[in-house]
N, CA, C and O of each residue as an XYZ file, in Angstrom:
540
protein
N      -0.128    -25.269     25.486
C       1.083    -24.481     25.536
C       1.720    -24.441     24.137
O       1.410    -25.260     23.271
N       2.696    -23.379     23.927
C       2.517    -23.246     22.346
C       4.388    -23.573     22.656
O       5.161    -23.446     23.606
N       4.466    -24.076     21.134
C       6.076    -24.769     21.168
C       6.586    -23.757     20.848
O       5.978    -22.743     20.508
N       8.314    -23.952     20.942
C       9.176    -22.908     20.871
C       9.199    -22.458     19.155
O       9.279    -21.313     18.711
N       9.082    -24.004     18.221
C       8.752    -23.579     16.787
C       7.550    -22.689     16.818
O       7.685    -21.700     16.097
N       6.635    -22.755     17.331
C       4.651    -21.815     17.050
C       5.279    -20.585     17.413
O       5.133    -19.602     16.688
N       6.243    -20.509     18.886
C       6.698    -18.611     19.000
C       7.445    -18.085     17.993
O       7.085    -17.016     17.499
N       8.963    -18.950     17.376
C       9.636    -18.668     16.324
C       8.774    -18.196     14.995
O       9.100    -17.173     14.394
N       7.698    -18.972     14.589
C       7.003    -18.565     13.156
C       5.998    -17.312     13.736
O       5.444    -16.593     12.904
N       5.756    -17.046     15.390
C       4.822    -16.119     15.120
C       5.327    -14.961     14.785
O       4.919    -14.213     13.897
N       6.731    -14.718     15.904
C       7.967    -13.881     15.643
C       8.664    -12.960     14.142
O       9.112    -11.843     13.882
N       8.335    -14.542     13.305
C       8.712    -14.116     11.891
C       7.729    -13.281     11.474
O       7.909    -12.147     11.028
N       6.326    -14.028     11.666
C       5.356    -13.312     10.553
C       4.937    -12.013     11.343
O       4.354    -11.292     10.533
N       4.981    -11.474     12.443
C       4.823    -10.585     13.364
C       6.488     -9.884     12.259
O       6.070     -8.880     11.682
N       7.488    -10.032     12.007
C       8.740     -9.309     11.542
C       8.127     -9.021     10.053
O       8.229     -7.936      9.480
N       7.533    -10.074      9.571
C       7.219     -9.397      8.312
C       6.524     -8.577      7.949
O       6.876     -7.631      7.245
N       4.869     -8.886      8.563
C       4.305     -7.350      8.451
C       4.666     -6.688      8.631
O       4.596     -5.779      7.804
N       5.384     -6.478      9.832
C       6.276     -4.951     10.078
C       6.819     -4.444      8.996
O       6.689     -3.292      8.581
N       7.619     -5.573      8.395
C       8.079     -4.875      7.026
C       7.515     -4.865      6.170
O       8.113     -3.993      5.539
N       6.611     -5.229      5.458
C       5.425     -4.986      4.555
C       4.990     -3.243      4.746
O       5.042     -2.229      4.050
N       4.701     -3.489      5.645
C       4.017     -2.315      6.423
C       4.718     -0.660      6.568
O       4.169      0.436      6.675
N       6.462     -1.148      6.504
C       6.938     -0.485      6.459
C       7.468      0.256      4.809
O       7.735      1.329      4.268
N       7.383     -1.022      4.597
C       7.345     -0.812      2.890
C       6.339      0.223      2.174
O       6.565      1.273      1.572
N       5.137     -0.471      2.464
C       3.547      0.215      1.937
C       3.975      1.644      2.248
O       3.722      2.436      1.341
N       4.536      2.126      3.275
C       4.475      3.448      3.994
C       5.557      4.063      2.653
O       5.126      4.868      1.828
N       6.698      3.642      2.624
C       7.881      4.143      1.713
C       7.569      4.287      0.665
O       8.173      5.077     -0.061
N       6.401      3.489      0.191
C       5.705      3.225     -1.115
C       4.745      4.405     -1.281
O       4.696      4.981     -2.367
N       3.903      4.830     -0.155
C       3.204      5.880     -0.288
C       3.936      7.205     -0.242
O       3.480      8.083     -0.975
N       4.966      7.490      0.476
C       5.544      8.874      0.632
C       6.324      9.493     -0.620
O       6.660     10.632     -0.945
N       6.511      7.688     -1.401
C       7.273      8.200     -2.771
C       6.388      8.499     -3.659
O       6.822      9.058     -4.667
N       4.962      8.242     -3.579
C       4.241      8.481     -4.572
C       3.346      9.494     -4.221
O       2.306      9.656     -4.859
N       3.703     10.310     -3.105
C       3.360     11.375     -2.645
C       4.380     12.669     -3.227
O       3.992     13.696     -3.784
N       5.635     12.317     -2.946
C       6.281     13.569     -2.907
C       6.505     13.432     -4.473
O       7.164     14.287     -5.065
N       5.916     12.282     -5.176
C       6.196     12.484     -6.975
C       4.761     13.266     -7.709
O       4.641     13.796     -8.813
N       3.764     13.079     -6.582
C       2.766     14.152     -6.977
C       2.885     15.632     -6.676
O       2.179     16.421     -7.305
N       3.821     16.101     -5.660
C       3.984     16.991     -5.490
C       5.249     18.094     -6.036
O       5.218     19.310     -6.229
N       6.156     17.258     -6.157
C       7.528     17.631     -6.527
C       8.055     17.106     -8.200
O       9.002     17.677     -8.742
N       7.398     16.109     -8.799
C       7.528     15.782    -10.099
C       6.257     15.128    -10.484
O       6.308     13.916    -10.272
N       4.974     15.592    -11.052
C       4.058     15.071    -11.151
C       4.046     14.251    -12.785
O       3.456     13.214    -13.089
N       4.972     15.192    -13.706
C       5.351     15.157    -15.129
C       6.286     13.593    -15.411
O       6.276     12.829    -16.376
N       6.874     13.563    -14.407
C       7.760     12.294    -13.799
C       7.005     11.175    -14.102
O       7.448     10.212    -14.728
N       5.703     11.287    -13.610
C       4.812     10.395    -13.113
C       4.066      9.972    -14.171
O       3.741      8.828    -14.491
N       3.834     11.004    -14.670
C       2.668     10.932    -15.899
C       3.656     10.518    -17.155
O       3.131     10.279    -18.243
N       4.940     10.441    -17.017
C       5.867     10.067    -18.310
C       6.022      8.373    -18.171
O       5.736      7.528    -19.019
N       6.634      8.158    -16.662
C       6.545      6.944    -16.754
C       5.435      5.836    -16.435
O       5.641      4.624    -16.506
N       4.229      6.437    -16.073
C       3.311      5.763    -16.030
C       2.205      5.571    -17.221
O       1.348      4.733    -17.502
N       2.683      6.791    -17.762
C       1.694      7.175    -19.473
C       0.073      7.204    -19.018
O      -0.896      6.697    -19.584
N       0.154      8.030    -17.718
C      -1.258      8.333    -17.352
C      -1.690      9.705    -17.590
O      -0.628     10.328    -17.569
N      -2.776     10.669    -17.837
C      -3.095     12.242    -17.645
C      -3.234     12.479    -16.060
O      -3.840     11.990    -15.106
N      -2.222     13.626    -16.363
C      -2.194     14.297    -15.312
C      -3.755     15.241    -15.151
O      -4.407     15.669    -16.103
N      -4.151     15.425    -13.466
C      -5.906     16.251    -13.725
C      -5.348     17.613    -14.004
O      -4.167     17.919    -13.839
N      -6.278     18.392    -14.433
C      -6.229     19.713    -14.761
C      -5.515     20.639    -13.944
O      -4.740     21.537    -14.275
N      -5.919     20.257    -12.789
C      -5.957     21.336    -11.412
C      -4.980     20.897    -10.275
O      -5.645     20.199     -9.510
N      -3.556     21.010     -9.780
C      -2.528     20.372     -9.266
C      -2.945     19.786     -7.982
O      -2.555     18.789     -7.374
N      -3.981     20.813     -7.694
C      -4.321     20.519     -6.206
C      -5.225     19.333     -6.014
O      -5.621     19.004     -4.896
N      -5.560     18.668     -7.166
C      -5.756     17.487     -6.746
C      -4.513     16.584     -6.363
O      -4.580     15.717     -5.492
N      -3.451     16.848     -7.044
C      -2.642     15.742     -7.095
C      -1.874     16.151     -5.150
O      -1.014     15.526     -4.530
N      -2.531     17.193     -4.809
C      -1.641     17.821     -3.428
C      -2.978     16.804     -2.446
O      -2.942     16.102     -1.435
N      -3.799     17.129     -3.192
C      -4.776     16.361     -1.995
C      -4.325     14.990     -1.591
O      -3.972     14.720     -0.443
N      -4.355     14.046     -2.687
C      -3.838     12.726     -2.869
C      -2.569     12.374     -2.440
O      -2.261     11.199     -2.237
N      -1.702     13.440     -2.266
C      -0.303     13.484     -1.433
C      -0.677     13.517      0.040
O      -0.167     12.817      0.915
N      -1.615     14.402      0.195
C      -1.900     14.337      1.488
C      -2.335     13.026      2.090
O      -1.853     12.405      3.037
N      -3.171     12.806      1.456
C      -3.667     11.381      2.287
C      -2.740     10.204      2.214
O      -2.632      9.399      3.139
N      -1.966     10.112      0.903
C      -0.896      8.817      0.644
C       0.015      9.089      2.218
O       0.429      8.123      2.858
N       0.247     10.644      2.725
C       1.117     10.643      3.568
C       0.263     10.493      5.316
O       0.891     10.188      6.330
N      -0.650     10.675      5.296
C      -1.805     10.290      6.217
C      -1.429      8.674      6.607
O      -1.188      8.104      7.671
N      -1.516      8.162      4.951
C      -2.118      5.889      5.187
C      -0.547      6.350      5.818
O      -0.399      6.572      7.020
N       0.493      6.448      4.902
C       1.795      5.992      5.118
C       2.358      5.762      6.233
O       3.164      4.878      6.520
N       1.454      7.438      7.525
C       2.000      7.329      8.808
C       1.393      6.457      9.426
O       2.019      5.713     10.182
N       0.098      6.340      9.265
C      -0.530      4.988      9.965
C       0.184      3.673      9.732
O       0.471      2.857     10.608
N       0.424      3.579      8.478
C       1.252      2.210      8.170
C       2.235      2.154      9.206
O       2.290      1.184      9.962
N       3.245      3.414      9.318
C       4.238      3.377     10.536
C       3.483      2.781     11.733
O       3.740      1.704     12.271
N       2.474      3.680     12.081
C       2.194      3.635     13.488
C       1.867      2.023     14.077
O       1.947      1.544     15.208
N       1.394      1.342     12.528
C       0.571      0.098     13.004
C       2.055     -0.889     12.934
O       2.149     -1.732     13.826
N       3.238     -0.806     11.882
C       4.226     -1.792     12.230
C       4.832     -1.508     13.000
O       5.957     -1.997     12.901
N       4.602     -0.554     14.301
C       5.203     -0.371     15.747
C       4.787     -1.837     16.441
O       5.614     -2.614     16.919
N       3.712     -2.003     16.413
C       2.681     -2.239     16.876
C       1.077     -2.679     16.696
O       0.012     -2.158     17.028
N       1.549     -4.204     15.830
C       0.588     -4.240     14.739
C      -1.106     -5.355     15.530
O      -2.039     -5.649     14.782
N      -1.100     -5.732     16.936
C      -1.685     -5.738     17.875
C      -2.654     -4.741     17.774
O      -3.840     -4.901     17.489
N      -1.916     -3.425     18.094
C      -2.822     -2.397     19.184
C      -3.159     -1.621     18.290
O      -3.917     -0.724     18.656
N      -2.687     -1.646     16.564
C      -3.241     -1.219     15.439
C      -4.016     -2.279     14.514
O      -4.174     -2.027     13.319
N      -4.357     -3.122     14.917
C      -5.266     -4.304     13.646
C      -5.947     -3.724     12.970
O      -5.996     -4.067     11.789
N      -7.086     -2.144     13.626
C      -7.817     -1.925     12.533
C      -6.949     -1.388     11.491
O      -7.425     -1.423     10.357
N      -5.796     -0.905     11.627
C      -5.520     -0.402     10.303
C      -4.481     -1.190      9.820
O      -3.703     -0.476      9.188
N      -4.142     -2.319      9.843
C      -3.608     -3.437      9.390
C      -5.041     -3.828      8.746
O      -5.196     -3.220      7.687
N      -6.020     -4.578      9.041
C      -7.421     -4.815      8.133
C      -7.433     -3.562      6.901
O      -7.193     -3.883      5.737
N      -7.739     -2.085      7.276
C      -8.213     -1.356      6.552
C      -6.835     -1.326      4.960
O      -7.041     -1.361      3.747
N      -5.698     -1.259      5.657
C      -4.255     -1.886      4.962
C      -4.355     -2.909      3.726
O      -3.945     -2.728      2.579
N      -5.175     -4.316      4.400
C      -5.166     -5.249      3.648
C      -6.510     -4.828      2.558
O      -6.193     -4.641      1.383
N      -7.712     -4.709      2.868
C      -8.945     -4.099      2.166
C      -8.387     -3.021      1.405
O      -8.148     -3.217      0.213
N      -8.131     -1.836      1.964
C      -7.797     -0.732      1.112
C      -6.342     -0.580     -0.172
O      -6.180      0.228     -1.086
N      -5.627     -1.562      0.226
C      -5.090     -2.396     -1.076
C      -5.284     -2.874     -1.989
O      -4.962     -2.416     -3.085
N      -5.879     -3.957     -1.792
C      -7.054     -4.858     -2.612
C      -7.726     -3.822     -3.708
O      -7.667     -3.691     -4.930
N      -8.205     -3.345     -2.927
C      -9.496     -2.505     -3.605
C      -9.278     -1.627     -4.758
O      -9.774     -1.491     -5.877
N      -7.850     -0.789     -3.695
C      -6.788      0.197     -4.906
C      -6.827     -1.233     -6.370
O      -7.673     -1.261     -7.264
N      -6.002     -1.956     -6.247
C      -5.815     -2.637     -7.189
C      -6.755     -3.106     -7.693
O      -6.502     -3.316     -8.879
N      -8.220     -3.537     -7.303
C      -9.264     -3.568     -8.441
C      -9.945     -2.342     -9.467
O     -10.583     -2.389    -10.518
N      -9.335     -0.951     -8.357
C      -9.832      0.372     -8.821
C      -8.986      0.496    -10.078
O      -9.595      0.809    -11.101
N      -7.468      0.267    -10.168
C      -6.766      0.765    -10.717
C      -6.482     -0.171    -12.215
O      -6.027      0.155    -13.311
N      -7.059     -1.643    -11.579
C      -7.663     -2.468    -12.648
C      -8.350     -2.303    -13.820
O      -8.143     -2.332    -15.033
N      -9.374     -2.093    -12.923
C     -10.932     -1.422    -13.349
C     -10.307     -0.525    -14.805
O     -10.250     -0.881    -15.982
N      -9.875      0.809    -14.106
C      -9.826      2.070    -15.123
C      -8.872      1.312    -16.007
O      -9.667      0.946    -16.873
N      -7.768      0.855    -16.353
C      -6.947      0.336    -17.127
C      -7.375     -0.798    -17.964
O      -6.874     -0.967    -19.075
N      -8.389     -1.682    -17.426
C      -9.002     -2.658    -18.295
C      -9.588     -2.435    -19.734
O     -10.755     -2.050    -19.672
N      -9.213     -2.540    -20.736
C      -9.727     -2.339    -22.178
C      -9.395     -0.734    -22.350
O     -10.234     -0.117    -23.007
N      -8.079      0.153    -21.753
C      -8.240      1.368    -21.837
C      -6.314      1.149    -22.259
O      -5.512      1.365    -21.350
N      -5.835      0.756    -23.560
C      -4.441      0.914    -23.899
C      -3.872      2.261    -23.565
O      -2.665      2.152    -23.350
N      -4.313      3.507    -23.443
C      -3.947      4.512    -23.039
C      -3.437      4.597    -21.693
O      -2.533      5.389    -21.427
N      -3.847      3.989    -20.995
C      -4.232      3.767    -19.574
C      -3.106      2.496    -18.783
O      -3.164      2.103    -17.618
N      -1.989      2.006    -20.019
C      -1.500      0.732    -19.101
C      -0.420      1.128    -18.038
O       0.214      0.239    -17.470
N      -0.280      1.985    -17.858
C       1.064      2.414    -17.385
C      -0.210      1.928    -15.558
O       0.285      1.723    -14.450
N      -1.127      1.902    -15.738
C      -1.588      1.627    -14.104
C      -1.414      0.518    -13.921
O      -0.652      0.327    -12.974
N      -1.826     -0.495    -14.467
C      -1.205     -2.344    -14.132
C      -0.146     -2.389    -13.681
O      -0.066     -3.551    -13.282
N       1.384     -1.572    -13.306
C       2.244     -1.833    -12.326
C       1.593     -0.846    -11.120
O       2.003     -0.965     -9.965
N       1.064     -0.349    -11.298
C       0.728      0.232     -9.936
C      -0.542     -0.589     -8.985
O      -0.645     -0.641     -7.760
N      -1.402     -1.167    -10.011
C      -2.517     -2.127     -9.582
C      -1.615     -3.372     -8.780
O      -1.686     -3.694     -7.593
N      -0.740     -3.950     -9.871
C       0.328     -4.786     -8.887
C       0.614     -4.585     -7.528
O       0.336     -5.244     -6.526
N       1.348     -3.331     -7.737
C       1.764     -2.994     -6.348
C       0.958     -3.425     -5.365
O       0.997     -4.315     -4.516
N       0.195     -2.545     -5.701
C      -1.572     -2.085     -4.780
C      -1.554     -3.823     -4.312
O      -1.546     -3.991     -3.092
N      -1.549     -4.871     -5.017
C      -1.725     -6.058     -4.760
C      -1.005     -6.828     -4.045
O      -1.323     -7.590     -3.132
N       0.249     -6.526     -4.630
C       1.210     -7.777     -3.818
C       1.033     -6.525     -2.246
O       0.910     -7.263     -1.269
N       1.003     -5.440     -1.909
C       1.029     -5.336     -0.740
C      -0.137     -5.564     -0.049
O      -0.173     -5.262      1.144
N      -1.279     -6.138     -0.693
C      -2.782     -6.376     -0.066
C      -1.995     -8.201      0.427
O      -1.861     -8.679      1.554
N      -1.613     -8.819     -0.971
C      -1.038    -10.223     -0.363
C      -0.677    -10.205      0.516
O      -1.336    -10.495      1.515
N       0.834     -9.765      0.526
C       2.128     -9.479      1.928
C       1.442     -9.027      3.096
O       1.969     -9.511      4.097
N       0.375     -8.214      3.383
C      -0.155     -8.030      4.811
C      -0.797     -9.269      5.069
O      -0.347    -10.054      5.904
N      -2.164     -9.571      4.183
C      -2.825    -10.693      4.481
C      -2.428    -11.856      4.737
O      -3.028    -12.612      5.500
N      -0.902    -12.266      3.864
C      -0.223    -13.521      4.217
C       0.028    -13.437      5.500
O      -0.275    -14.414      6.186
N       0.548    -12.434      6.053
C       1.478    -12.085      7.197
C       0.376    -12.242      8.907
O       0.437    -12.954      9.910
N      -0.602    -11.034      8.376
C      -1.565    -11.036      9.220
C      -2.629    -12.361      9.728
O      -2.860    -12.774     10.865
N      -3.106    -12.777      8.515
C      -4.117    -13.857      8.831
C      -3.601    -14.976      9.893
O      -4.051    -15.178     11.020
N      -2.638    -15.586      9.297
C      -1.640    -16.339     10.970
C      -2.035    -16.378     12.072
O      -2.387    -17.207     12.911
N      -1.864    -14.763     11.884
C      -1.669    -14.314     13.765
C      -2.710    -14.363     14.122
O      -2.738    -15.039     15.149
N      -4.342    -13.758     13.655
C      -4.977    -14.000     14.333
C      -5.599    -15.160     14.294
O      -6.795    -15.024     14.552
N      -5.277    -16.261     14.075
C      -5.754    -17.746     14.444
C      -5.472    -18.176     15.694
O      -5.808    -19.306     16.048
């Protein structure tokens, strides 16, 4: 039988992903509607090239707003969404080794190491949150 402390900490970390989760989502819609609505924004304070052709940067809005709603859907309900709490924690990670990657030995390129961050501490914050629970 599990003590009233084991329900209290599951409670918490079950509250935090939610907010992680809810975060990641706020995190994507802003870096959606800055590809779409100020892309120049983006490329000033990040000191990255913008691609040639806008509609890439519309594609990449699209999908940031795709994860973002899933992110919603799964801190409803982060149970009956695990796979995309997993795909959440992986597809974080990964951003941030991608975004690593291109920025590594590329000074032109640093303005991505706060975004690789990001990409990271929200791969942490799920995984801290998540791994718990399913033990």
């Amino acid at each position: 039988m599990k003590t009233q402390t084991a329900i209290a900490r599951r409670f918490k970390l079950v509250g935090l992903l939610r907010a992680s989760l809810v975060l990641g989502a706020l995190y994507d819609f802003g870096f959606a509607a800055l590809m779409v609505f100020a892309p120049e924004f983006a490329e000033r304070v990040f000191r990255v090239p913008l691609p040639g052709e806008t509609f890439y940067l519309w594609l990449i809005a699209v999908f940031l707003l795709m994860l973002g709603t899933l992110y919603l859907a799964a801190a409803q309900d982060p149970r009956r969404y695990s796979a995309v709490v997993v795909v959440a924690i992986g597809g974080r990670a990964l951003g941030a080794l991608a975004l690593g990657a291109a920025a590594f030995d590329r000074p032109e390129l640093a303005g991505l190491w706060p975004l690789a961050g990001g990409d990271l501490a929200f791969a942490l914050a799920h995984a801290a949150t998540w791994i718990p629970l399913r033990a």
